[in-house]
PDB file of N, CA, C and O in Angstrom:
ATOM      1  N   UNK A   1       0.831  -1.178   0.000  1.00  0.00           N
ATOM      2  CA  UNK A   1       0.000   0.000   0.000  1.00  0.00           C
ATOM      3  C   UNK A   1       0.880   1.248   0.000  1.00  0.00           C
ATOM      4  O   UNK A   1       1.414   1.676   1.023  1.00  0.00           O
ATOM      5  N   UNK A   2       1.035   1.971  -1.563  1.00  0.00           N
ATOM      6  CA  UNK A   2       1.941   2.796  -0.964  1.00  0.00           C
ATOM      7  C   UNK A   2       1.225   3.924  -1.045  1.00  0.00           C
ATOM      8  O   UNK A   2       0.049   3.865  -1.402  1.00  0.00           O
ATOM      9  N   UNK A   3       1.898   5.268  -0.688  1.00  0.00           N
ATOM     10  CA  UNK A   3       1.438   6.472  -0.554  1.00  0.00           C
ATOM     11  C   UNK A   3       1.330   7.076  -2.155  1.00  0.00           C
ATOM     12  O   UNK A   3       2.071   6.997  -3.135  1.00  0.00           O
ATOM     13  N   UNK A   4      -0.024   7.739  -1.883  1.00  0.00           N
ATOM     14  CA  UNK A   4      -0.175   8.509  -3.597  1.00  0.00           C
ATOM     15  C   UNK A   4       1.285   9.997  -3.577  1.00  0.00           C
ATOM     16  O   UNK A   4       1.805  10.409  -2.540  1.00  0.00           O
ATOM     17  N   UNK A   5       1.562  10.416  -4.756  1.00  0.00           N
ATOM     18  CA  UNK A   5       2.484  11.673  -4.495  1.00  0.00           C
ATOM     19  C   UNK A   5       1.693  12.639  -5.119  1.00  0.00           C
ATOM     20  O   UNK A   5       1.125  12.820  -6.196  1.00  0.00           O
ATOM     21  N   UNK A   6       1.915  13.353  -3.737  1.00  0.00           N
ATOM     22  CA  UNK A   6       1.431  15.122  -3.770  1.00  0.00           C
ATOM     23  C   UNK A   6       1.807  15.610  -5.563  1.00  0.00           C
ATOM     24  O   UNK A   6       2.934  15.538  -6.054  1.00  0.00           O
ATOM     25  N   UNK A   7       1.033  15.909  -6.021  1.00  0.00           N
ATOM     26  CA  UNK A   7       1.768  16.253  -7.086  1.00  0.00           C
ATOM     27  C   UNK A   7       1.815  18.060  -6.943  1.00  0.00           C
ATOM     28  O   UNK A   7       2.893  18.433  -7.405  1.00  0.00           O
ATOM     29  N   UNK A   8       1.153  18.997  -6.552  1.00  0.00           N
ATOM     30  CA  UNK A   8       1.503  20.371  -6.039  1.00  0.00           C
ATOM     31  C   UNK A   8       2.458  20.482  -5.673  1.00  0.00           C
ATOM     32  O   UNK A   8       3.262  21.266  -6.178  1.00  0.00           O
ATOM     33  N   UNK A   9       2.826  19.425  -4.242  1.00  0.00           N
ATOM     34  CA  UNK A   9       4.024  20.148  -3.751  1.00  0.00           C
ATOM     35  C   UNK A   9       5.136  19.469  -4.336  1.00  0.00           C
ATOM     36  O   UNK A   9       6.196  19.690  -3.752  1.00  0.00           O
ATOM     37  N   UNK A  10       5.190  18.811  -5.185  1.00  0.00           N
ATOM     38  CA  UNK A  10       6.350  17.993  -5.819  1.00  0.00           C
ATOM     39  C   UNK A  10       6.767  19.192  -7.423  1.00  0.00           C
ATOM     40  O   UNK A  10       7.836  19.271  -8.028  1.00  0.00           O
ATOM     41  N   UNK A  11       5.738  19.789  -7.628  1.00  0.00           N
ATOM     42  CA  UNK A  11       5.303  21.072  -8.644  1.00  0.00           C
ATOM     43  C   UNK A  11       6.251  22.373  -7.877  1.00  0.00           C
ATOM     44  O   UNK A  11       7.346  22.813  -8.226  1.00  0.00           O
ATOM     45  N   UNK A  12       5.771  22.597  -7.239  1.00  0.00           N
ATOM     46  CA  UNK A  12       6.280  24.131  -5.865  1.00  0.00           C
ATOM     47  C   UNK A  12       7.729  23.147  -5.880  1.00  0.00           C
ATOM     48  O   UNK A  12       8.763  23.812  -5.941  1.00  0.00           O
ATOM     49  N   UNK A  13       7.863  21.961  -5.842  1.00  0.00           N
ATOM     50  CA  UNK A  13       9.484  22.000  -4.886  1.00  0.00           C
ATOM     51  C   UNK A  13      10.605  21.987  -6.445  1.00  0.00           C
ATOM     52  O   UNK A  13      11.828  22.132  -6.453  1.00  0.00           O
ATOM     53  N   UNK A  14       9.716  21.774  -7.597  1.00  0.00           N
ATOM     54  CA  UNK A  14      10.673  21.873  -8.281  1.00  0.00           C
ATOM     55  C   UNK A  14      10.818  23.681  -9.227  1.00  0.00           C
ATOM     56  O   UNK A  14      11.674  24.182  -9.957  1.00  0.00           O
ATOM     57  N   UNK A  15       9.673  24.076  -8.759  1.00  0.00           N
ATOM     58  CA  UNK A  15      10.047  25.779  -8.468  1.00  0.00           C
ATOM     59  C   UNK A  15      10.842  26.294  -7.956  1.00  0.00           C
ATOM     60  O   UNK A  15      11.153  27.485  -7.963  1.00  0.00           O
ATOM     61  N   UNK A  16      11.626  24.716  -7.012  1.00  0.00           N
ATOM     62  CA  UNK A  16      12.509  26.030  -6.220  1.00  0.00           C
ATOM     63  C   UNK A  16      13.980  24.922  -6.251  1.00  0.00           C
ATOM     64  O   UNK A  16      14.782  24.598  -5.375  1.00  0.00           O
ATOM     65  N   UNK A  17      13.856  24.612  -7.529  1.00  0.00           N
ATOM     66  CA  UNK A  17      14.765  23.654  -7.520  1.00  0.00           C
ATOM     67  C   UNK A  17      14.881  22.475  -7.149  1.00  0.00           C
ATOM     68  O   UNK A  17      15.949  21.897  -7.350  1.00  0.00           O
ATOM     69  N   UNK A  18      13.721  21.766  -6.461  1.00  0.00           N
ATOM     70  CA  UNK A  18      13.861  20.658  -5.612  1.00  0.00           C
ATOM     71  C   UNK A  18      14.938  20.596  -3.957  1.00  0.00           C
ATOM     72  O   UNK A  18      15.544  19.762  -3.285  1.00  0.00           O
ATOM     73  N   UNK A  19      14.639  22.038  -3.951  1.00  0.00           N
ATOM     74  CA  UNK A  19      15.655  22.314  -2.532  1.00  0.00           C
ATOM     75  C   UNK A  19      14.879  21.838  -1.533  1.00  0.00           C
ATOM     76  O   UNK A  19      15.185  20.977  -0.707  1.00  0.00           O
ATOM     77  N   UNK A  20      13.573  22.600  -1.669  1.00  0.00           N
ATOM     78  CA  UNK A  20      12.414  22.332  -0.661  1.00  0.00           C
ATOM     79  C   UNK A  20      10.954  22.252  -0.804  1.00  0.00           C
ATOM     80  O   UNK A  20      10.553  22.803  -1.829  1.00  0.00           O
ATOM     81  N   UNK A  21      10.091  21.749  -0.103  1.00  0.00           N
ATOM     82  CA  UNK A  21       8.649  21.790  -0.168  1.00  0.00           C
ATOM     83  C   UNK A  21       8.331  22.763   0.917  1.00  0.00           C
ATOM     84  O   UNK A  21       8.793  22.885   2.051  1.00  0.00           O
ATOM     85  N   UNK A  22       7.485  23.375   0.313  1.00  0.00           N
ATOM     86  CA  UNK A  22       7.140  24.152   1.651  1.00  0.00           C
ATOM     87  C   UNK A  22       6.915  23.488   2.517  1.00  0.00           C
ATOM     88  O   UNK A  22       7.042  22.313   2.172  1.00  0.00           O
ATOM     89  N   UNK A  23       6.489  23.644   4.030  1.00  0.00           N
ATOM     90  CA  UNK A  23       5.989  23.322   5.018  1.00  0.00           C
ATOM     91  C   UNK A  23       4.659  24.124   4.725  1.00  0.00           C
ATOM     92  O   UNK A  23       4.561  25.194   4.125  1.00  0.00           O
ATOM     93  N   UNK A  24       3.534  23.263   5.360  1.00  0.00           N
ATOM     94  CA  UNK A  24       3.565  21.805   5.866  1.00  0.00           C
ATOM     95  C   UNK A  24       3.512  20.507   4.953  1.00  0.00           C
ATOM     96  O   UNK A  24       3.078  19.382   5.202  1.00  0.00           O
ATOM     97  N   UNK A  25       4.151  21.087   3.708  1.00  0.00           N
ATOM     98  CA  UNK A  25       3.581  19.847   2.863  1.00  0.00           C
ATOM     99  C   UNK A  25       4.680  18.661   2.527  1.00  0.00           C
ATOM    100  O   UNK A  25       5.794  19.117   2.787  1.00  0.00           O
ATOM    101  N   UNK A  26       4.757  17.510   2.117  1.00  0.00           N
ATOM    102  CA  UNK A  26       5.685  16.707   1.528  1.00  0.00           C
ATOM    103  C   UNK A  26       5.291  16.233   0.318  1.00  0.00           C
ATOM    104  O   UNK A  26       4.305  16.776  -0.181  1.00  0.00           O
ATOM    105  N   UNK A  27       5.881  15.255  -0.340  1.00  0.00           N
ATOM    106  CA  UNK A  27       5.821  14.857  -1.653  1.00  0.00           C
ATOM    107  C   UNK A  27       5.047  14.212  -1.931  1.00  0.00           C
ATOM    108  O   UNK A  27       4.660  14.036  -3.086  1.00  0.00           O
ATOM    109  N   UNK A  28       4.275  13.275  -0.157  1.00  0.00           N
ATOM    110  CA  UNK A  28       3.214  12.565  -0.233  1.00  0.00           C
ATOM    111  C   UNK A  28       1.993  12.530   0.164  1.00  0.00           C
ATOM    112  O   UNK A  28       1.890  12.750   1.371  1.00  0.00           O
ATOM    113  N   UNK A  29       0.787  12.293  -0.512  1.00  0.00           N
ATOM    114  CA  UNK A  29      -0.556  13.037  -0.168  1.00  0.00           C
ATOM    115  C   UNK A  29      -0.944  12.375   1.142  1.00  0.00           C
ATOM    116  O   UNK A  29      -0.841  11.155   1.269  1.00  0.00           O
ATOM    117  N   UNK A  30      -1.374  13.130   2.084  1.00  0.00           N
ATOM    118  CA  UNK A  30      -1.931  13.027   3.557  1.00  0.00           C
ATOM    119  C   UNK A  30      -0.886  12.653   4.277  1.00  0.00           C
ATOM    120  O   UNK A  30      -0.871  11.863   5.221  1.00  0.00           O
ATOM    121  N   UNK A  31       0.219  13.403   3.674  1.00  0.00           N
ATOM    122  CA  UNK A  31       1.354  13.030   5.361  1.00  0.00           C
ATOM    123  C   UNK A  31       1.836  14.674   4.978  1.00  0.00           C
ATOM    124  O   UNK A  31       2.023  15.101   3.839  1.00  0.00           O
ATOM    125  N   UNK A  32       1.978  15.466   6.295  1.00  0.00           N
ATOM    126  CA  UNK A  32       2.494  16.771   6.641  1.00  0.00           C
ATOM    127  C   UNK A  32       3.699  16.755   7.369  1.00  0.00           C
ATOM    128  O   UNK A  32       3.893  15.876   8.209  1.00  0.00           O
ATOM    129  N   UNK A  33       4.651  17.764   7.102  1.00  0.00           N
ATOM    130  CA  UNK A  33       6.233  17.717   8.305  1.00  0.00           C
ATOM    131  C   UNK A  33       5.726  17.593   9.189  1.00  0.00           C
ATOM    132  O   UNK A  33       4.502  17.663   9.301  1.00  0.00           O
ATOM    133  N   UNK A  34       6.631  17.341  10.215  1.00  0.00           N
ATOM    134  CA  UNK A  34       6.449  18.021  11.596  1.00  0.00           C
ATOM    135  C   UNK A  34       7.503  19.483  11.566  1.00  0.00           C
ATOM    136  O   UNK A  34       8.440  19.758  10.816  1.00  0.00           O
ATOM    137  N   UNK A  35       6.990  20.128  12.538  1.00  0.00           N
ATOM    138  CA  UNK A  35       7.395  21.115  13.027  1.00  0.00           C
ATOM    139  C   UNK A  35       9.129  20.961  13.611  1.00  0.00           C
ATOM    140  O   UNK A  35       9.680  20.142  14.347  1.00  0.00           O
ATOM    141  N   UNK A  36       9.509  21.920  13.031  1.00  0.00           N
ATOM    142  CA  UNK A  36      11.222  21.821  13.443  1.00  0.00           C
ATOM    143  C   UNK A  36      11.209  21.897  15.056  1.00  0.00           C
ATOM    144  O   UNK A  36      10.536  22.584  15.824  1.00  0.00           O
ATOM    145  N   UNK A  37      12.344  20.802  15.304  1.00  0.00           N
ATOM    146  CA  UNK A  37      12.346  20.779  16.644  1.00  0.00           C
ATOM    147  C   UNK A  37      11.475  19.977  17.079  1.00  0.00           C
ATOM    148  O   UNK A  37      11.577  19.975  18.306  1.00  0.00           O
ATOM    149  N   UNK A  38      10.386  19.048  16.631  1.00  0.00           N
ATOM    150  CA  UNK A  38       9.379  18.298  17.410  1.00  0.00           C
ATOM    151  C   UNK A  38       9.902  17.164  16.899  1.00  0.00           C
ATOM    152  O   UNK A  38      10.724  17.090  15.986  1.00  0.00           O
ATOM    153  N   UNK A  39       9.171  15.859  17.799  1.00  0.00           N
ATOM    154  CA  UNK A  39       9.060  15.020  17.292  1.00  0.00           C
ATOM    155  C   UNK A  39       7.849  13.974  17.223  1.00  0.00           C
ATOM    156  O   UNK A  39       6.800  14.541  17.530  1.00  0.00           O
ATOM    157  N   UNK A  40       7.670  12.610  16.912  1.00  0.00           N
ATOM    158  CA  UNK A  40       6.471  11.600  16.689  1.00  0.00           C
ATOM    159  C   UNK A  40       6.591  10.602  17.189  1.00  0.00           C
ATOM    160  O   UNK A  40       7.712  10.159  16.943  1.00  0.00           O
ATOM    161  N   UNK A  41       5.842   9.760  17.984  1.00  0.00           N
ATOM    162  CA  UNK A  41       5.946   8.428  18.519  1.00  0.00           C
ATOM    163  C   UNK A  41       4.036   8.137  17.311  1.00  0.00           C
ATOM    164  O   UNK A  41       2.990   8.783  17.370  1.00  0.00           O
ATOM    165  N   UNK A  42       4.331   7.188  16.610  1.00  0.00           N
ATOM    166  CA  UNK A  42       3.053   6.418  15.792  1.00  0.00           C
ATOM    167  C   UNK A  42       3.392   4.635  16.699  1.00  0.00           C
ATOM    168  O   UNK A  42       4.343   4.073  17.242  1.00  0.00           O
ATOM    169  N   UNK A  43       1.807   4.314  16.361  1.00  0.00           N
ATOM    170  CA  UNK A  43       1.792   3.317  16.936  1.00  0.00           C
ATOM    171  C   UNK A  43       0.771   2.645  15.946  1.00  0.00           C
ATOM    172  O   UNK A  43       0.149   3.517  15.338  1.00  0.00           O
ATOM    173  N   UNK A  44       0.382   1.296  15.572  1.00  0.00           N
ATOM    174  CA  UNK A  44      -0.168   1.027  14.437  1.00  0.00           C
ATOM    175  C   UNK A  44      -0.442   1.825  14.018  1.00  0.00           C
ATOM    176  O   UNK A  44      -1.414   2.271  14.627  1.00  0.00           O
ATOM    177  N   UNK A  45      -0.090   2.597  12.978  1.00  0.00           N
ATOM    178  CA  UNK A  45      -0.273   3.705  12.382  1.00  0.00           C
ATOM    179  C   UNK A  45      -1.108   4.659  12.594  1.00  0.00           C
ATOM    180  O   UNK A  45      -1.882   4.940  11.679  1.00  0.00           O
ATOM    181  N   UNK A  46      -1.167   5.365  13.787  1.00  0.00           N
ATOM    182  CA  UNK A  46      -1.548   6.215  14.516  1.00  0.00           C
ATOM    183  C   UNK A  46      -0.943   7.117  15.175  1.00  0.00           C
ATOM    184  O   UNK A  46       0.108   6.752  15.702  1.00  0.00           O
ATOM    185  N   UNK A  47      -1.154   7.834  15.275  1.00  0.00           N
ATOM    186  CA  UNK A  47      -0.283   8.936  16.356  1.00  0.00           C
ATOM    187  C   UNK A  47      -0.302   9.253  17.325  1.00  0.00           C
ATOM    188  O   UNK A  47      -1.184  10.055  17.629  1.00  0.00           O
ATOM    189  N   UNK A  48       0.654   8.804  18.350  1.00  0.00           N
ATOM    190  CA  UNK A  48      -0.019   8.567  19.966  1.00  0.00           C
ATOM    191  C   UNK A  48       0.827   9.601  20.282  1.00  0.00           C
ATOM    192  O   UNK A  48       0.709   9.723  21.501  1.00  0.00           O
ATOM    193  N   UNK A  49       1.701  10.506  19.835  1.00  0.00           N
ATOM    194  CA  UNK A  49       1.904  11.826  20.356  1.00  0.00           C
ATOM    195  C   UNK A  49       2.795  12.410  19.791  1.00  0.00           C
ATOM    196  O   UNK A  49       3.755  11.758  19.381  1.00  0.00           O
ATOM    197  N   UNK A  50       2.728  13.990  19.582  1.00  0.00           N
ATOM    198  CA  UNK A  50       3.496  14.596  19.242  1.00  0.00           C
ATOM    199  C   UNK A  50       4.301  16.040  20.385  1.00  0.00           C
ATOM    200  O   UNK A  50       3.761  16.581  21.349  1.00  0.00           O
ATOM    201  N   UNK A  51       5.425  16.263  19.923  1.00  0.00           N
ATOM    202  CA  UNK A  51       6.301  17.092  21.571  1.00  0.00           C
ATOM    203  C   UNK A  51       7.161  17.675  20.632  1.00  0.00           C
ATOM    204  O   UNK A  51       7.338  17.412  19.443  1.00  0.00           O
ATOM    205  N   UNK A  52       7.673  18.526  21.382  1.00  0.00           N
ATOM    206  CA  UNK A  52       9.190  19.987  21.260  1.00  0.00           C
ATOM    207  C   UNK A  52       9.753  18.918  21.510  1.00  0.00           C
ATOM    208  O   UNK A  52       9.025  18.123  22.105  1.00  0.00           O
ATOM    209  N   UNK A  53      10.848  18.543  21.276  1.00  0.00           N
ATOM    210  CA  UNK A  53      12.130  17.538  21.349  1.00  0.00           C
ATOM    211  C   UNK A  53      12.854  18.543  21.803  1.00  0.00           C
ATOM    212  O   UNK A  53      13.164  18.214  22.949  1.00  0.00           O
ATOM    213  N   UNK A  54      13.416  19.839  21.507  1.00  0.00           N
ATOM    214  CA  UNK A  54      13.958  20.680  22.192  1.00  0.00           C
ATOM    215  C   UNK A  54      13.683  21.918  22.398  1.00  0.00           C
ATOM    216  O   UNK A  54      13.215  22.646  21.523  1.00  0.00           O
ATOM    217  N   UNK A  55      13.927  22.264  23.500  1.00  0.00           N
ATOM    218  CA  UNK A  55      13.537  23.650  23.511  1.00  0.00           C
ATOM    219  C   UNK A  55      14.880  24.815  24.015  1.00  0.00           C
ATOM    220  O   UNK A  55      14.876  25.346  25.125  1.00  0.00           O
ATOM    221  N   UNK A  56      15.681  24.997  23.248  1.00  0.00           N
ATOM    222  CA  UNK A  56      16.713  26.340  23.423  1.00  0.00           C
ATOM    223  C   UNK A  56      17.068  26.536  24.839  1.00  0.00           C
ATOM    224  O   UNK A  56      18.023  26.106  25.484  1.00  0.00           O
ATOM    225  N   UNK A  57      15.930  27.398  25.219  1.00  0.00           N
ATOM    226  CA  UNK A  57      15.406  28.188  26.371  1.00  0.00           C
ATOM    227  C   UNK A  57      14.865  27.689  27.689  1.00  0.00           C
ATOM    228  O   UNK A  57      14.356  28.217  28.677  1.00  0.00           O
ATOM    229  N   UNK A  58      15.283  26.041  27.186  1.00  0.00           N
ATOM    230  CA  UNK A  58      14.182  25.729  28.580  1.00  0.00           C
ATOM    231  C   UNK A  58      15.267  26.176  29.851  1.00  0.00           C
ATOM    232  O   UNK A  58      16.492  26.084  29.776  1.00  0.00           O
ATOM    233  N   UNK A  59      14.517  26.665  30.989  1.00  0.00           N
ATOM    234  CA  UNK A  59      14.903  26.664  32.475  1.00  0.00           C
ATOM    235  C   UNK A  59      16.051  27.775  32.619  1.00  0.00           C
ATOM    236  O   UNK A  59      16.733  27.979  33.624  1.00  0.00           O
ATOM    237  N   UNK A  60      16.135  28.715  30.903  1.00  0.00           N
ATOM    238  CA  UNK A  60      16.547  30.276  31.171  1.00  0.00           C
ATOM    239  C   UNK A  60      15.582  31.163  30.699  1.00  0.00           C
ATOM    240  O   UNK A  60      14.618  30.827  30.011  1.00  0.00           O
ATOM    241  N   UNK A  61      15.929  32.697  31.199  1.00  0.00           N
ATOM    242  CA  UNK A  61      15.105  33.650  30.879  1.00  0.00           C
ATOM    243  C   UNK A  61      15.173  34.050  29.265  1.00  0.00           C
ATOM    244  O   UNK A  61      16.344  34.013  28.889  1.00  0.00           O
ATOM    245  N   UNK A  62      14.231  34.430  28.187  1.00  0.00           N
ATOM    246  CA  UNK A  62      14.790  34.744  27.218  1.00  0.00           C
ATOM    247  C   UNK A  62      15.348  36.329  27.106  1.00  0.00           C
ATOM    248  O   UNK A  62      14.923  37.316  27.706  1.00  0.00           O
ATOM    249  N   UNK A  63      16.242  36.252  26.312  1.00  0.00           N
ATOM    250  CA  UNK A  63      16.951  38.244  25.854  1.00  0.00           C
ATOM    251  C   UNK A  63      16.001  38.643  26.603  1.00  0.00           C
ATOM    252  O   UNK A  63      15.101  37.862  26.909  1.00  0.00           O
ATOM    253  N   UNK A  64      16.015  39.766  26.985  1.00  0.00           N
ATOM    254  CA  UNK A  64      15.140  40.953  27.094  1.00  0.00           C
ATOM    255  C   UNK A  64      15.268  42.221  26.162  1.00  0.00           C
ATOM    256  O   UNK A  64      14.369  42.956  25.754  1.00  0.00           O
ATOM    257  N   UNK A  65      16.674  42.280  25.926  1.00  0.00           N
ATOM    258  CA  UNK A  65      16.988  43.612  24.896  1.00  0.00           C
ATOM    259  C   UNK A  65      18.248  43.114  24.451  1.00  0.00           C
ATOM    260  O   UNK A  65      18.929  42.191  24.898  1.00  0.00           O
ATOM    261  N   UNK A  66      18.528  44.247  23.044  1.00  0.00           N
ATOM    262  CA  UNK A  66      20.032  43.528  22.368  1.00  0.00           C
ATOM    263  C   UNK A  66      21.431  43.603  23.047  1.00  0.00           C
ATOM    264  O   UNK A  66      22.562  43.423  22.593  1.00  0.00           O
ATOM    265  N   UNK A  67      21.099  43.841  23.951  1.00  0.00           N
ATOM    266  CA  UNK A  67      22.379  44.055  24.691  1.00  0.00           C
ATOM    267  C   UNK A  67      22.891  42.526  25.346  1.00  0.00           C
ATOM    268  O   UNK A  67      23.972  41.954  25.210  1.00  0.00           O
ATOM    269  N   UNK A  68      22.065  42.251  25.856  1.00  0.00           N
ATOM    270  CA  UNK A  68      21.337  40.589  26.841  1.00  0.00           C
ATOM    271  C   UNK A  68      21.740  39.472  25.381  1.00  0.00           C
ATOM    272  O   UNK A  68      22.357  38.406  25.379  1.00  0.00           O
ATOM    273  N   UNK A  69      21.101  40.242  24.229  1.00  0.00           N
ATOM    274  CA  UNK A  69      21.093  38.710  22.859  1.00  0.00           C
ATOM    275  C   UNK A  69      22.602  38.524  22.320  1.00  0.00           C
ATOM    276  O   UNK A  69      23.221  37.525  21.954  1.00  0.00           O
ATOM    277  N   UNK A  70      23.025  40.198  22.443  1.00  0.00           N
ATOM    278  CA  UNK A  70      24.553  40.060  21.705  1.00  0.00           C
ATOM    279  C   UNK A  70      25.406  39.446  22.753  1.00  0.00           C
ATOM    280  O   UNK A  70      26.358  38.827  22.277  1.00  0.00           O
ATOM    281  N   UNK A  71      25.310  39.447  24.392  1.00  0.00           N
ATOM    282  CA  UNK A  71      25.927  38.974  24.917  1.00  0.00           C
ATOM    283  C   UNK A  71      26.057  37.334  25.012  1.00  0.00           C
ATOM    284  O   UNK A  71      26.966  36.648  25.480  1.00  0.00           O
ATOM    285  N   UNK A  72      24.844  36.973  24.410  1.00  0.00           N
ATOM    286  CA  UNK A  72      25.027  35.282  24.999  1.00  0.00           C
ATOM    287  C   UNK A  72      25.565  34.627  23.518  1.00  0.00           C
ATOM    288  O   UNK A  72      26.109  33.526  23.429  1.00  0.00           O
ATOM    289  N   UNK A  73      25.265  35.649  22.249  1.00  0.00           N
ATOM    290  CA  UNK A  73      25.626  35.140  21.332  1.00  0.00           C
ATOM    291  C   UNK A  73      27.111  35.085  20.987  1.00  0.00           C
ATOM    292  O   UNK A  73      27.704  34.367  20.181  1.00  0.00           O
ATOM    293  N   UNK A  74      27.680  36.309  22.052  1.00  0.00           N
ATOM    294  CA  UNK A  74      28.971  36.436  21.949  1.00  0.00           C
ATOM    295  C   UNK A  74      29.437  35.203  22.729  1.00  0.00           C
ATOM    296  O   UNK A  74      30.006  34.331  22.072  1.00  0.00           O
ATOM    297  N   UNK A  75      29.296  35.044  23.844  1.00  0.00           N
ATOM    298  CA  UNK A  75      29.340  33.425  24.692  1.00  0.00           C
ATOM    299  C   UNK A  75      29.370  32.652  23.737  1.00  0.00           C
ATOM    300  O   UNK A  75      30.454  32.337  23.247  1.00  0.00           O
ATOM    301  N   UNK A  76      28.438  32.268  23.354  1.00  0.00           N
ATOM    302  CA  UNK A  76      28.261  31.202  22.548  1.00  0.00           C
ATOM    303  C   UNK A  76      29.142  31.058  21.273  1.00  0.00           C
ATOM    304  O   UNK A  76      29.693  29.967  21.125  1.00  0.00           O
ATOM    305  N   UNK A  77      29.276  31.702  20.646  1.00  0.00           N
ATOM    306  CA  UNK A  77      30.908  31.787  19.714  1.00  0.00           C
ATOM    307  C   UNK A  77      32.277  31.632  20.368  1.00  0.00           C
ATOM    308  O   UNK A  77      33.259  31.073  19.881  1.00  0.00           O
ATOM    309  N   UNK A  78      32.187  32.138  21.383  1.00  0.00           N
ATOM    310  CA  UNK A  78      33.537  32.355  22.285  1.00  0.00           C
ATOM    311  C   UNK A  78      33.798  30.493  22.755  1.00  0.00           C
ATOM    312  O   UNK A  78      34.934  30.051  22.583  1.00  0.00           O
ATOM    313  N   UNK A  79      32.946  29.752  23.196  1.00  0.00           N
ATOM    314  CA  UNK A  79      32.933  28.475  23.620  1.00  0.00           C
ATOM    315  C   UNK A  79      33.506  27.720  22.402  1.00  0.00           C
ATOM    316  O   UNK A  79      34.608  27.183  22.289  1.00  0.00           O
ATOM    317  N   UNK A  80      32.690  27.790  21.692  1.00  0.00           N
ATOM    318  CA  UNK A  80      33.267  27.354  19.982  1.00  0.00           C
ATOM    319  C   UNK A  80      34.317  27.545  19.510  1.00  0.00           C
ATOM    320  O   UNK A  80      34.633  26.541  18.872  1.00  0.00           O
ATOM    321  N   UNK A  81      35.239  28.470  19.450  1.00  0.00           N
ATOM    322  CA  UNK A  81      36.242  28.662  19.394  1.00  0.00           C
ATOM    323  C   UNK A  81      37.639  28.580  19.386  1.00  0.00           C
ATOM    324  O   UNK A  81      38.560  29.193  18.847  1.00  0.00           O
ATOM    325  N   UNK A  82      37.446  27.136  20.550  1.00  0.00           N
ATOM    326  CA  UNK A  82      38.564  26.533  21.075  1.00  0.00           C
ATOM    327  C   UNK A  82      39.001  25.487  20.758  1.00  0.00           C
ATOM    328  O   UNK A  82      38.507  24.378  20.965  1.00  0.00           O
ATOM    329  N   UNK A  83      40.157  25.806  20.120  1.00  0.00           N
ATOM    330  CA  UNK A  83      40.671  24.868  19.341  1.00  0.00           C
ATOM    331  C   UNK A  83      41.666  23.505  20.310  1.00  0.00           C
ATOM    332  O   UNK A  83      42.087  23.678  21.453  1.00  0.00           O
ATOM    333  N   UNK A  84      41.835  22.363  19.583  1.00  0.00           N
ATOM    334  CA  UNK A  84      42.900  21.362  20.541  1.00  0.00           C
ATOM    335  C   UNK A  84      43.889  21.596  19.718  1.00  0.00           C
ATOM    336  O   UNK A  84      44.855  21.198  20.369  1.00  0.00           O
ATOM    337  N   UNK A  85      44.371  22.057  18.507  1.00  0.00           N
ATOM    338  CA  UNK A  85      45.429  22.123  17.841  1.00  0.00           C
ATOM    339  C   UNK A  85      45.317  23.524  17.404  1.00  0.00           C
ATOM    340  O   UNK A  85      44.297  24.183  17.611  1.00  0.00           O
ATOM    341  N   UNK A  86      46.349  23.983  16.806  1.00  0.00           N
ATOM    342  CA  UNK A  86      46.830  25.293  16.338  1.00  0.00           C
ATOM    343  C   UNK A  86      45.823  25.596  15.224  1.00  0.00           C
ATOM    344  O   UNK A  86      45.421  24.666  14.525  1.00  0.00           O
ATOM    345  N   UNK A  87      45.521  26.481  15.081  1.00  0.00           N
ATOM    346  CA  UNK A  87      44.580  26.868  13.615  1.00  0.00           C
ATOM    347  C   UNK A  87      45.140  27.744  12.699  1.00  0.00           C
ATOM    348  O   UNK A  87      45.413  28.859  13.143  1.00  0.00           O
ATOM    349  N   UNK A  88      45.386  27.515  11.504  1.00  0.00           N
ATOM    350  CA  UNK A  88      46.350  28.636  10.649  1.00  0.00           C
ATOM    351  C   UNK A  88      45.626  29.669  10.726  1.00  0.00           C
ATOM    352  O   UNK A  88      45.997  30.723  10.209  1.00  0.00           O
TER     353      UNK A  88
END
């Protein structure tokens, strides 16, 4: 039993080169993405739940102003940064 193909969004994705389908659609009729960052537990082919798999922010405050965003973004590059060997 296989899935029929979307033919719209298989139309739209080669509008854009075949880079992407929009969201929410895929190539196949009656199945939609999920949402970035979530995920799916199906169970006989059903859907017994869907969740944020991650959330950034959990258990900090978010920015308040750009001062607060440039600082953590600066952190956050600064961590990255560190090399174990020499970098030309």
């Amino acid at each position: 039993n296989r899935p029929e193909l979307n033919r719209n969004a298989i139309i739209t994705g080669l509008v854009h080169n075949m880079r992407h389908i929009p969201e929410p659609h895929t190539a196949y009729q009656g199945f939609l993405k999920l949402r970035p960052g979530h995920a799916m537990i199906v169970k006989g082919g059903r859907i017994q739940t869907i969740w944020r798999h991650y959330d950034p922010l959990a258990g900090q405050d978010a920015p308040t102003d750009a001062t607060q965003l440039r600082a953590l973004l600066e952190d956050a590059v600064a961590c990255r940064m560190v090399a174990d060997v020499p970098v030309a």
